[in-house]
Structure formats: C-alpha cells, structure tokens
C-alpha positions in Angstrom: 23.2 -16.3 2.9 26.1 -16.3 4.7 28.3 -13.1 5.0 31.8 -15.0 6.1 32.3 -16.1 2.1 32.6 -12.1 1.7 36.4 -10.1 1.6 36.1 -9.2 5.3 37.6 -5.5 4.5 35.5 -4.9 1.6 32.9 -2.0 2.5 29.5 -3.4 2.6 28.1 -0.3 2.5 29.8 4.0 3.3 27.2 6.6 4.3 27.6 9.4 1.7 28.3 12.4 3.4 30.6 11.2 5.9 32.3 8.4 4.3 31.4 6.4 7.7 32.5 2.8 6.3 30.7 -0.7 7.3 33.0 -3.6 6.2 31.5 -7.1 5.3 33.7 -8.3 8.4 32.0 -4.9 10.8 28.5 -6.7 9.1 29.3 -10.4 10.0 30.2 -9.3 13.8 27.3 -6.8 14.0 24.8 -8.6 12.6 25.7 -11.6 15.1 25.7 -9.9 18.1 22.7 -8.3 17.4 21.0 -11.6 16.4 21.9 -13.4 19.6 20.6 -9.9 21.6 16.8 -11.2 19.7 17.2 -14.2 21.0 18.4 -13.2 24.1 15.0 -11.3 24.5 13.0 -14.4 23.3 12.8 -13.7 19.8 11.9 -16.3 17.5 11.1 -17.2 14.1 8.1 -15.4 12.9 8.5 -12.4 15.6 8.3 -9.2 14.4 10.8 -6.2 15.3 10.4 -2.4 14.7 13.2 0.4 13.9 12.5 3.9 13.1 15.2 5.2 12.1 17.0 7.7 9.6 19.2 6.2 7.2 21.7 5.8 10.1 24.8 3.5 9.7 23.6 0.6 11.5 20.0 0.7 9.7 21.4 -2.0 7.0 22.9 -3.9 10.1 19.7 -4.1 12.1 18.0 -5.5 9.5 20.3 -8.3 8.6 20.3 -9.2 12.2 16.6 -9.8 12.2 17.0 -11.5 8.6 19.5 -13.7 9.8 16.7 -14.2 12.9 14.2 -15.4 10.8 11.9 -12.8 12.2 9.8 -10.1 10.4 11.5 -6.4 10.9 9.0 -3.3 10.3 11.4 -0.2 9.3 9.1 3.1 9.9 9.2 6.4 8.4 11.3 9.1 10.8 9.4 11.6 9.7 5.8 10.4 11.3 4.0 11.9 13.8 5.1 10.5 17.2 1.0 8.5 17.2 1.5 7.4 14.0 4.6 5.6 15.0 2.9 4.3 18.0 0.0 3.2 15.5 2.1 0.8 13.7 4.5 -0.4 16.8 1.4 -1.5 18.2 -0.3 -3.0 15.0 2.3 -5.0 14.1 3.0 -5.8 17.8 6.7 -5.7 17.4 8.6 -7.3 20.5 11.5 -5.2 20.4 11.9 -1.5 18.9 15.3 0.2 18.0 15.7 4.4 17.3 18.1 6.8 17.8 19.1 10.0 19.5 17.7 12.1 17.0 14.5 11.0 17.3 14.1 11.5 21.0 11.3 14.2 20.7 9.2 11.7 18.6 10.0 8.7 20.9 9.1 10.7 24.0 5.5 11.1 22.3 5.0 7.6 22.2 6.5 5.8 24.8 4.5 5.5 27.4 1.6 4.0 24.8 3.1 1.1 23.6 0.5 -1.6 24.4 2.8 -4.8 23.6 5.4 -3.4 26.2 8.1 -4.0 23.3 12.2 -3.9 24.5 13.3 -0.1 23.3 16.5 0.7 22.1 18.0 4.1 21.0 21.8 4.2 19.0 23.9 7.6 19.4 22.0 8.4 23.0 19.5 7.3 25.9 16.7 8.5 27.6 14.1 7.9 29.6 12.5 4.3 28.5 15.3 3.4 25.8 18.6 2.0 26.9 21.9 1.8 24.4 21.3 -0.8 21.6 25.2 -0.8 21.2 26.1 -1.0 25.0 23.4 -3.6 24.6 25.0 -6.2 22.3 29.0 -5.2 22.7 29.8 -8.4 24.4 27.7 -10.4 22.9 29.2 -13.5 20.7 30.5 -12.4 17.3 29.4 -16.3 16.3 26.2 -16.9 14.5 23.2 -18.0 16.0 22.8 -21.8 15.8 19.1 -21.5 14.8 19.7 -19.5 11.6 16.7 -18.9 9.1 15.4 -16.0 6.4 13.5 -13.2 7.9 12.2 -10.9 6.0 10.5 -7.6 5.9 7.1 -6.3 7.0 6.3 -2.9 5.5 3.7 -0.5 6.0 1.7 1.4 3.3 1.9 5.5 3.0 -1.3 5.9 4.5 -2.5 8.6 2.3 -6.6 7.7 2.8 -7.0 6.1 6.3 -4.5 4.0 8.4 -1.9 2.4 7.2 -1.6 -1.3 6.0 1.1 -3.6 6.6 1.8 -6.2 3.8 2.8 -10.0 5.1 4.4 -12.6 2.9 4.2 -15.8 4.3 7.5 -16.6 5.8 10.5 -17.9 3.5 10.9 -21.9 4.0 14.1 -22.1 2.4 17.2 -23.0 4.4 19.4 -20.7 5.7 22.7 -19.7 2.8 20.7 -20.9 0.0 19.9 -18.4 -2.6 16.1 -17.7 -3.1 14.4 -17.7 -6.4 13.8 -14.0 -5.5 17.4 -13.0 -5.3 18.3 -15.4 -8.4 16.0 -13.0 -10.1 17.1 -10.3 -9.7 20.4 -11.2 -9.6 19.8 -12.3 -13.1 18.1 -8.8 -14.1 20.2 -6.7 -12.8 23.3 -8.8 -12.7 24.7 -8.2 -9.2 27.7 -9.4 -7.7 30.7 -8.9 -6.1 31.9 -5.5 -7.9 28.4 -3.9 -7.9 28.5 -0.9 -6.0 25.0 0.2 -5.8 24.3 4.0 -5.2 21.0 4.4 -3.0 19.6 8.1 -2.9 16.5 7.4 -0.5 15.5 6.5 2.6 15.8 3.1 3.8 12.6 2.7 5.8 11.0 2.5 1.7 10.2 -0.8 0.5 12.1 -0.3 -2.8 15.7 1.3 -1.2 15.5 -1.4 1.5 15.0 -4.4 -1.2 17.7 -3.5 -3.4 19.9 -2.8 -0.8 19.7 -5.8 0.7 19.5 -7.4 -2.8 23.0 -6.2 -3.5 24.3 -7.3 0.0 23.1 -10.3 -0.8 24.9 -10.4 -3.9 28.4 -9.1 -2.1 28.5 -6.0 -3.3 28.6 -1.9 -2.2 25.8 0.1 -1.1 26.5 4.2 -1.1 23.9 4.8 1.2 22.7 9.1 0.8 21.8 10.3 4.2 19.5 12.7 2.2 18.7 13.6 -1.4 20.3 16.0 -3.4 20.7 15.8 -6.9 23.9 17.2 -7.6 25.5 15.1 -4.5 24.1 12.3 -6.5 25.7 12.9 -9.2 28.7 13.6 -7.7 28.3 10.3 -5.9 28.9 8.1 -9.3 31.9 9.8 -10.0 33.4 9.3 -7.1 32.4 5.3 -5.9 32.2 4.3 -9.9 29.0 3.8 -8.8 27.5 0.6 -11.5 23.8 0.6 -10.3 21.4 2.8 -9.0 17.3 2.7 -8.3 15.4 6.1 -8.8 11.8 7.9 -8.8 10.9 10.2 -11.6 11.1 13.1 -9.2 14.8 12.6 -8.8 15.3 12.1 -12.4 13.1 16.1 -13.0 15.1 17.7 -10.4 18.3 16.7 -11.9 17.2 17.5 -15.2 16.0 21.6 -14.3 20.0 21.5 -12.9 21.8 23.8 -15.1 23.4 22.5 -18.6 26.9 23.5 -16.9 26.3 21.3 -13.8 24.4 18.3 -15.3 27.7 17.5 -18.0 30.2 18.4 -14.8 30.6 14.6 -13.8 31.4 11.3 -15.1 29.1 8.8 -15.6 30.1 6.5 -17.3 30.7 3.5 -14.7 26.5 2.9 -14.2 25.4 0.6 -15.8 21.9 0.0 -14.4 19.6 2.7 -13.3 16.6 0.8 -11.8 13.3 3.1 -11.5 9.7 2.8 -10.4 7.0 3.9 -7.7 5.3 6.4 -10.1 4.7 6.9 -13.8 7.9 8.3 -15.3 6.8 11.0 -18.5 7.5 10.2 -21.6 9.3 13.3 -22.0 11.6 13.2 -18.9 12.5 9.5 -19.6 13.7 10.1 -23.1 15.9 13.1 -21.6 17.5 10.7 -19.6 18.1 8.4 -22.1 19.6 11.3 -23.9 21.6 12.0 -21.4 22.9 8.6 -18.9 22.5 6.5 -22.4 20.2 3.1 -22.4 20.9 2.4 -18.6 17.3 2.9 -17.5 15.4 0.1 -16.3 12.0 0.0 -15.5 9.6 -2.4 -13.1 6.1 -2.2 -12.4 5.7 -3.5 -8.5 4.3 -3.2 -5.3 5.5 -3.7 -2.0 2.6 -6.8 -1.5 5.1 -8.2 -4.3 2.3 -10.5 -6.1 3.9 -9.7 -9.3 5.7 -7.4 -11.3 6.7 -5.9 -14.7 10.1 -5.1 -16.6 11.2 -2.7 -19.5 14.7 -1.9 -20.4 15.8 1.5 -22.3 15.9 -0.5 -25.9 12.8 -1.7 -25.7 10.7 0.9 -24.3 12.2 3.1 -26.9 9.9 0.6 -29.1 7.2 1.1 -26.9 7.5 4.5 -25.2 5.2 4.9 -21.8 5.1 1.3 -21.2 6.0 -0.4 -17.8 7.2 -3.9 -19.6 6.0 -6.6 -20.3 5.3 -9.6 -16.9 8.1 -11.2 -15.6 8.6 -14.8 -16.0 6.7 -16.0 -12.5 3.6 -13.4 -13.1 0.7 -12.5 -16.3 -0.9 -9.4 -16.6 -4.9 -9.4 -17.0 -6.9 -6.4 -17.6 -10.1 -6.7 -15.6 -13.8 -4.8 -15.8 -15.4 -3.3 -12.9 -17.3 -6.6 -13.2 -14.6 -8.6 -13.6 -14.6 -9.8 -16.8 -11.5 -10.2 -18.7 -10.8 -7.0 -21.2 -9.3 -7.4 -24.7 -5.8 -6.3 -25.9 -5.9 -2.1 -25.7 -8.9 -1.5 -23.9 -8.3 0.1 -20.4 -9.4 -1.9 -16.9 -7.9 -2.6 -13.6 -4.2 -4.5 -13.5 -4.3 -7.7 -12.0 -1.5 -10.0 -11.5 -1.2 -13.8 -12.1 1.0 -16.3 -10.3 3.1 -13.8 -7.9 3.6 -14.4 -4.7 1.1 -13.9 -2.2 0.2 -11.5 0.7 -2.1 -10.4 3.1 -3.2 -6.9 4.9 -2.3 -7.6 8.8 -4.9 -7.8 10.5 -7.8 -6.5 7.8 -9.0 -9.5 6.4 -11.2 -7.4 4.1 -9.3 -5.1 2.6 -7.2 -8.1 1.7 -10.5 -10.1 0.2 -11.1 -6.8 -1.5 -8.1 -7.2 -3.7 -8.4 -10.6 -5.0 -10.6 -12.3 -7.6 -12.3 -15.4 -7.6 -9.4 -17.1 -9.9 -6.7 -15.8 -6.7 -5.5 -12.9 -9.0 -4.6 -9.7 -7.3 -4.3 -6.0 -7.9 -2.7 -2.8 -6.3 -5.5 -0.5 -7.5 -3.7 0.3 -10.5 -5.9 0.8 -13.6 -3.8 0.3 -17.6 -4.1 -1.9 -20.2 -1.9 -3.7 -22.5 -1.0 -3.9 -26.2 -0.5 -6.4 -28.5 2.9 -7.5 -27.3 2.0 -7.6 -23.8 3.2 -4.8 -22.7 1.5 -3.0 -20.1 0.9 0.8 -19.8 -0.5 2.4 -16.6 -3.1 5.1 -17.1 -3.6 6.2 -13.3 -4.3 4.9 -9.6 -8.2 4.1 -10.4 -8.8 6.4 -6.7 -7.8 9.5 -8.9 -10.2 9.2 -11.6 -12.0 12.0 -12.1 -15.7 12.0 -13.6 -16.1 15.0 -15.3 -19.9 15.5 -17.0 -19.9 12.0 -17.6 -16.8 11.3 -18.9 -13.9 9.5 -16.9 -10.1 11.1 -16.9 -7.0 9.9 -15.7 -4.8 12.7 -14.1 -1.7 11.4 -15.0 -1.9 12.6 -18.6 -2.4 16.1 -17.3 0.5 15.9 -14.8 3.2 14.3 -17.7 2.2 17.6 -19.5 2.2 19.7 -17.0 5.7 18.9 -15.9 7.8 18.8 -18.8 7.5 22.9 -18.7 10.7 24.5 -17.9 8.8 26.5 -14.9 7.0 23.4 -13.5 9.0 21.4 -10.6 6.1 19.0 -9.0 2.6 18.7 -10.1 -0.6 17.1 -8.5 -3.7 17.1 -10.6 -6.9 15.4 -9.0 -10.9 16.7 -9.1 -12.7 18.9 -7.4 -16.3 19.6 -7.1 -17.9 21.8 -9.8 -22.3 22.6 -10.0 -22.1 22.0 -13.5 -19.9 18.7 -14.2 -19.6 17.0 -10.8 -16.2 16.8 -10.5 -13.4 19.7 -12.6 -9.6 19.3 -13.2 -7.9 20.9 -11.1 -4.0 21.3 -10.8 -1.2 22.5 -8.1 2.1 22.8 -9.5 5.1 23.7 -7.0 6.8 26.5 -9.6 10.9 26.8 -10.3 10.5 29.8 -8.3 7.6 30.9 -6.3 8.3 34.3 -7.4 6.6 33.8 -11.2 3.4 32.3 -9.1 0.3 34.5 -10.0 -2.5 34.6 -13.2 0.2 35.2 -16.0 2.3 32.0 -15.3 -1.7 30.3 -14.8 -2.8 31.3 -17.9 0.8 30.2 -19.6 0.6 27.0 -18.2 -3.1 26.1 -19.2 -2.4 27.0 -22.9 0.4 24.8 -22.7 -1.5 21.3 -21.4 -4.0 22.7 -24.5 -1.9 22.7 -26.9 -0.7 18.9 -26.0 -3.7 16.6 -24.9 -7.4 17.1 -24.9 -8.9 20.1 -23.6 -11.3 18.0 -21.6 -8.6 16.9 -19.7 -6.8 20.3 -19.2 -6.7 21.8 -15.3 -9.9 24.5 -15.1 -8.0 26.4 -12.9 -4.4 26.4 -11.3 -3.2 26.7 -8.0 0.7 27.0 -6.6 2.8 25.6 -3.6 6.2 26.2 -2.6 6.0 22.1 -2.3 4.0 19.4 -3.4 3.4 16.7 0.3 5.8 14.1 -1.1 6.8 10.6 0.4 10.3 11.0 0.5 10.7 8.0 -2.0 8.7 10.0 -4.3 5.0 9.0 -3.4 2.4 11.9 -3.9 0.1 12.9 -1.0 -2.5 13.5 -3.2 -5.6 12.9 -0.9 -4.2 15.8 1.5 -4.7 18.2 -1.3 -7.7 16.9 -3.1 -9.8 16.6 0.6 -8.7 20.7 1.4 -10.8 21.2 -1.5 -13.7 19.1 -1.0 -13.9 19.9 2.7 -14.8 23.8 1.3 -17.4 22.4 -0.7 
C-alpha cells in the first residue's frame, strides 16, 4: 500500500493540541528514509523493532516505516516502569529501539540491561546511549526500499496478573500495495476512504488506536491524533476537523456524559458518522445515552488484539438486542464452550471461543498459547457469554473475575453496569474478597464525582441503589472509595491490583 497514489499536501494525520501537521507527501519521504535506516542496520523481513513512545508526531511514521519493512514493530506503553520496558525490549528481542526526550529518566533505567544490544534512538533530544533518530535518517534516500513487504505489529498484553504476553500473527504473504482481506474488511465496515478524517482520543502504543489508525492511513484518509484525553477537547475536536469517525471505550463515553448539560449540547456533531467502540462492556444504560445523544453512529466489535475473531453490532440493531456485542463476522463463528468443553446450547452461559479467525501465538510461552485452544483449533480470550437465538453474543464477564459466593457463581460486571449509571459514581471495580462465611463476598471501589461525598452515607446510598436494580446476591457487601480507579489508559481495568490488596490482608 503505496502512499505516492495519495494528494501529497493532504494531512495524513495533525496532533491535536498543537495542530503539528504530517502531510501524505512528509509520510512518503519519512517513512522511506526511515525504512532504508532498518535496512541500513540489517533489518530484514520478520525482524522486530521497539518504540516507546508518547503519542508523538512521528509515532504514526515509525511504524509505517517498519510496515513498509516487512518487519514486526512492538509500540510500548510510556507510562511503564523503566524494567518493565526493559522486560519486553528484551522478550521480543527487538533489533533496534526508538524513544524520545521525554522519556529520558525511564530510558536511563534501562539502558545499560538490554541483552540483545538493540540500535537506540531518541527524537526531540540525546543522551547517553541514544543518538538522534532524525539526524539519523535526514540524508537518507526519500525512494522506497526495493525489497518492499507488509510488516505488521507485535503487541504486548496489559500485564495485569504476571508478565506480559506478546501476540504473533504469522507474517502477511501478500505482496507489497495489494489491499489485504483485513483492510477490505474493514474498509467495508466502516467505509473508509479518502475524506475520512478519523478522530483518535488514545494512546497509540494500544492495539485498537494503532489498528484503526493505520486502517484509515491505509484507506487515505485523516487521523486527529489527541496527545491526551479530555472529553470536552474531544468534543471540541469534531467540530472543528468535521471529524466522520471515531473509536472509543465506555469510560470516555461516562466521562463525557457526567459533563454538564450546557457543555455536552455546546458543539456540533453532526459530521461523525461512525463511532467505533470496544475493550470493555459498554452499560446498557450509558450506551442508550449515547444513542440519545450522537444518534445511531455507535458501532460495536467484540475483539482481541490475538485477532482470532471478532464480533459486530451497529446502533439499529443492538437497539433490538440491547447488551449484545453482535453477532460473528463473516470469516469467524461463535461457540459457547463448558469447562469440559462440550458445546453449550443457545442461552446458556460458557466460555467464548472463536471459529475460523486468524491465528496467533504467545512469544515465547508455548503453553499459555496451548492453553487457549481446543482440540477442533478454536480459540478464546478468556471471555465467558453466551448467545441467543439470533446469534448474537452477549459477554457476562472475564471468567478470572468470577466470584464464588456460598456456592453460587457471579459475574461482576452486572454489579459495575449498576453501579455506574449513578450520578455520583465515575469508575467502578467490583471483584471478591475473602469472607469466613461464603468464601469469597462482593466487594466494590467506586472513584466518587467528588471525593468530598466519600464516607458511610454515600455507601449506604449506593448499596440501596444496586438493590433496588439486580439481585441482592450480587450487590457489593461493602463499599470502598478512590480518588482513581488503576486504568490502562485505553480504558483497561487494573483489577488484579485492587482485588490482591485485599487478599494479601487476609
């Protein structure tokens, strides 16, 4: 997928906040340079790179060099722990490493314990072990590389119980500038093209931001890349670009909805046209607010990053089936499996498992890969749901967050979609903790509006609440607050770090 067949001064992509524009002919000469600078270094097909990075202008650019490289490129989270960097530069024993100035301190804590000896470049600065990736590649040719093949990328897992996990596809066997059944996909879906201008609120170093940004590259269009979240700015951000698509996580969508009424109706939204969303469970409740309120734009997908299959819903017809995920796209099927791996019928509640998707492996952990697939070659991402008699599939909870409670098995998620649709409630986690008499108790931590109504009142207020709604079996025992819920930036809760500070006091 070539970039010259692209209006040379159309923006490929503007950082947000300071209007810092790429053009497709800035990506075409970038993206060469940089490719010929892997090669330079002995890069080939199937090598892997690393950049940890915040969403910095040339993130985008970096990795369509190493696409356009045909080698694997492993964007890391900027917010880690200098060793867990160093964890996953060595695990996925990248060759060459880019990150910038303003993540000197956290290079400085790894540097010197790189066991693959990878090439280190920083952008905006250098010190001591990183030279300048844009002195680097300045004079490099502006032609493409005459080996040209897909790369692709190599992502990492949260990490919220244990290491981290990077997913591998096999590599993509397709020549070089012809369109891949992937991007015909969602091309179709989402209808990309040249006049998309796609607004992107997260960071980049995120499987989903990173797809559909590249996605719509592909496709010719606009990225409006957000340096960081803020829901107003967001807003703002469609008025002003005309924004037509967007992709979301349910967090976003219940911050902007506890804006006030005033600020909420202040912009236009009118151009977009597809809001994509996933990651988590969206509430009933908050998805039919925004329904309400952007109109039937909403679409929502079911996938992981290992990308063995996936679902799709789109406003009309989850209005028909409210809480639903979709129904499997055209290359997947659904099953609903037992514990022991029998196939469950049409309502009854098992693990997901996918049909037909592509495939994947955990680097280097040949087990936890086995662990995930069936006999028949069906996969799962630990997902537990079931599905109705339309096929539609409806997720009940990550099957690690079950809590066994005097026998009886509850999903958290109920209690959280509850929890959150109060007016005082911003962020919830509910998970079990250990209790004498039932094994395991519900047990909630909700991250208040204001910190300043934390205490027994707003406790009690809340519990009554989830009682009045679902099952009092499945209502919290007990309440605790946070100023904030541990959240991956795209909208991934830390739940383990909160659920083991219990059970380490027990």
């Amino acid at each position: 997928m070539a970039t010259q067949g692209f209006d040379p001064q159309q923006p490929a992509w503007i950082m947000a906040s300071s209007g810092d524009t790429v053009t497709w002919g800035d990506l075409e000469r970038l993206s060469n340079q940089m490719a010929h600078l892997f090669r330079n270094h002995g890069l080939q097909r199937g090598d892997h790179i690393a950049l940890c990075l915040e969403n910095h202008r040339l993130f985008l650019a970096i990795c369509w060099a190493a696409f356009r490289s045909g080698l694997y490129f492993t964007a890391i989270s900027y917010r880690l722990q200098p060793a867990e960097v160093e964890y996953i530069v060595n695990d996925c024993e990248a060759k060459l490493l880019v990150t910038s100035a303003l993540l000197t301190d956290t290079f400085r804590g790894f540097a010197n314990k790189l066991e693959n000896a990878p090439v280190c470049y920083m952008l905006d600065g250098v010190c001591n072990g990183a030279t300048s990736l844009e002195q680097a590649f300045e004079e490099l040719p502006e032609t493409p590389i005459i080996d040209q093949s897909y790369g692709q990328s190599m992502l990492y897992s949260s990490g919220t119980t244990g290491r981290p996990k990077a997913v591998k596809k096999p590599p993509i066997e397709i020549p070089w500038g012809e369109g891949s059944a992937v991007l015909k996909a969602a091309t179709s879906r989402y209808n990309y093209d040249g006049n998309t201008v796609y607004l992107s609120p997260a960071p980049l170093y995120h499987a989903a931001p990173l797809g559909f940004n590249m996605m719509v590259l592909r496709a010719g269009g606009t990225c409006i890349i957000m340096e960081h979240y803020d829901s107003e700015a967001a807003l703002s951000l469609i008025q002003q670009y005309k924004a037509t698509h967007s992709q979301w996580v349910p967090t976003m969508f219940v911050r902007m909805l506890k804006l006030p009424e005033e600020v909420r109706h202040r912009y236009d939204l009118s151009s977009l046209r597809y809001a994509a969303h996933a990651a988590a469970p969206c509430p009933v409740a908050v998805k039919e607010q925004m329904i309400d309120w952007w109109g039937p734009v909403l679409y929502e997908y079911y996938a992981g990053t290992e990308g063995n299959g996936s679902t799709f819903i789109t406003s009309d017809e989850w209005i028909q089936h409210k809480g639903s995920v979709g129904r499997a796209t055209d290359d997947c099927r659904v099953h609903i499996l037992s514990d022991a791996g029998s196939e469950l019928p049409t309502g009854e509640m098992g693990g997901v498992y996918f049909e037909g998707g592509g495939k994947f492996e955990y680097l280097n952990d040949k087990n936890k890969t086995a662990s995930v697939y069936t006999t028949e070659g069906w996969s799962t991402l630990g997902d537990v749901g079931y599905l109705d008699e339309e096929g539609y599939l409806y997720l009940t909870d990550r099957k690690s967050f079950m809590i066994i409670s005097g026998g009886v098995n509850i999903y958290p998620q109920e209690t959280e979609n509850a929890l959150i649709t109060h007016p005082k409630v911003i962020d919830v986690a509910v998970f079990g903790i250990p209790s004498e008499e039932f094994g395991e108790e519900v047990k909630a931590v909700v991250q208040p509006v204001s910190m300043s109504d934390a205490g027994p009142a707003l406790e009690a207020e809340l519990v009554a609440y989830v009682r009045d709604q679902i099952s009092h079996i499945k209502c919290p025992h007990s309440i605790d607050f946070m100023e904030e819920l541990p959240r991956h930036p795209t909208g991934k809760l830390y739940k383990r770090l909160l659920k083991d500070k219990y059970w380490a006091k027990a």
